[in-house]
C-alpha positions, 0 to 999 in steps of 0.5 A: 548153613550156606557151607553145610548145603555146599559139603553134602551137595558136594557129594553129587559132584562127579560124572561124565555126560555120557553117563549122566544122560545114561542114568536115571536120578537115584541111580546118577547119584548114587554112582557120581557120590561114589565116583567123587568120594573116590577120586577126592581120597584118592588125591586128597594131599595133592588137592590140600597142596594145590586149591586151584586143581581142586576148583578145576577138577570141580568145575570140569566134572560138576558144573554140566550137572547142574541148571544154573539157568534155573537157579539164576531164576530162582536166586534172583527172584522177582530181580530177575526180570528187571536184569539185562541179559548181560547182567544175568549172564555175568552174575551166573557166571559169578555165582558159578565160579564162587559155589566151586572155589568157596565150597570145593573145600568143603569136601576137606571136611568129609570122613567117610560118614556112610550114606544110606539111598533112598528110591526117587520120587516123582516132585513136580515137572522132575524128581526128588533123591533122597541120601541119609548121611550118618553123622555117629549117634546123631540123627541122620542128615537128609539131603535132598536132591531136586533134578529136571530133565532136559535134552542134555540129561537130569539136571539139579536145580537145588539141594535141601539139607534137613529141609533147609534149601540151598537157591532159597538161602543165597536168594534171601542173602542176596535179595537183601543186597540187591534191593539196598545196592542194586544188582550190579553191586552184588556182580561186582562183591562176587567178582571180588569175592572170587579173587581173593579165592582165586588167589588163595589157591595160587598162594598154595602152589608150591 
C-alpha cells in the first residue's frame, strides 16, 4: 500500500519555486503532473540505465514542495516530543531521502492513465486537491493532496489515496518499531536502508 501512495503522489513531484509561490493548490497540481509526467517520458530510458539521476532529478524538483517538518510531527506521533532535535532532524533527513530513492521508481510503472481534476476545497488551516486517476474499467483511484500554506508557498503534508493516508501508514509501521527498539534503531535501519538504495542505483551505471 505504502508503494501505491508513493506512485500516485509521485505525480505532484515536479515544479520550480518561483512557480509554486505563483499558483494556487488546484492549479500547482494540475501543471507540476503535467510538468513531471513530461520530463519522466521524455527521459525514461536514461533514468532506467541510471537510478541515481532519477533520485536526483526528484530531489531537486520535488522535496521543496513538501513540509517534511509536518510530516516528522505527524509520523512520529506521540515520540515526537520525546526525541532531541538532533534526532529529529536526522530521521527527516532519513525519511526524506528513502521516499525518493524507494519510490521514484515507482513512476516506472505509470502508462499514461488519464487524470481527471477536481476544484480545491478548503480542509482545515489549508486545502484539499482532488485528481481521479482512470485505471480501465476499474473505478477511478482518488488521490487526495493536502497542502498548507507557508512564506515560501503551498506545501503537502500527506497524500491519501482511496482514503487511505500516506504520514498515517509510515506512522503505524514506524511507531511499532520505535516503541519495541526505540528511535534511534529505526534512524539507523533507514540509513542502512537507504545504502543499499543508494548502491543499486551505482550498480546501474554503466
Amino acid at each position: 500500500m505504502i508503494r501505491k501512495l508513493l506512485l500516485v503522489s509521485m505525480f505532484f513531484f515536479c515544479t520550480t519555486g518561483a512557480l509554486a509561490n505563483a499558483m494556487e493548490p488546484n492549479e500547482l497540481i494540475k501543471k507540476t503532473t503535467e510538468q513531471l509526467l513530461s520530463e519522466f517520458t521524455a527521459n525514461r530510458s536514461a533514468y532506467e540505465a541510471d537510478l541515481n539521476s532519477l533520485y536526483q532529478m526528484v530531489n531537486r524538483i520535488a522535496i521543496p514542495h513538501f513540509d517534511f517538518d509536518r510530516m516528522t510531527k505527524i509520523v512520529l506521533g506521540r515520540h515526537y516530543s520525546d526525541a532531541t532535535e538532533d534526532q529529529r532532524q536526522q530521521f527527516t533527513e532519513e525519511f526524506k531521502t528513502l521516499l525518493v530513492r524507494t519510490y521514484s521508481q515507482a513512476l516506472f510503472q505509470y502508462s499514461d492513465e488519464k487524470i481527471n481534476y477536481v476544484p480545491a476545497v478548503p480542509f482545515r488551516d489549508g486545502m484539499m486537491v482532488l485528481e481521479e486517476i482512470e485505471v480501465g474499467a476499474a473505478v477511478p483511484v482518488r488521490l487526495e493532496y493536502y497542502l498548507t500554506k507557508n512564506d515560501s508557498g503551498w506545501k503537502v503534508y500527506d497524500v491519501r489515496i482511496d482514503g487511505i493516508s500516506l504520514v498515517t501508514t509510515f506512522r503505524n509501521s514506524y511507531n511499532t518499531i520505535i516503541s519495541r527498539k526505540g528511535l534511534p534503531v529505526l534512524i539507523a535501519d533507514l540509513q542502512k536502508k537507504n545504502s543499499m538504495l543508494a548502491d543499486q542505483g551505482t550498480s546501474k551505471n554503466p
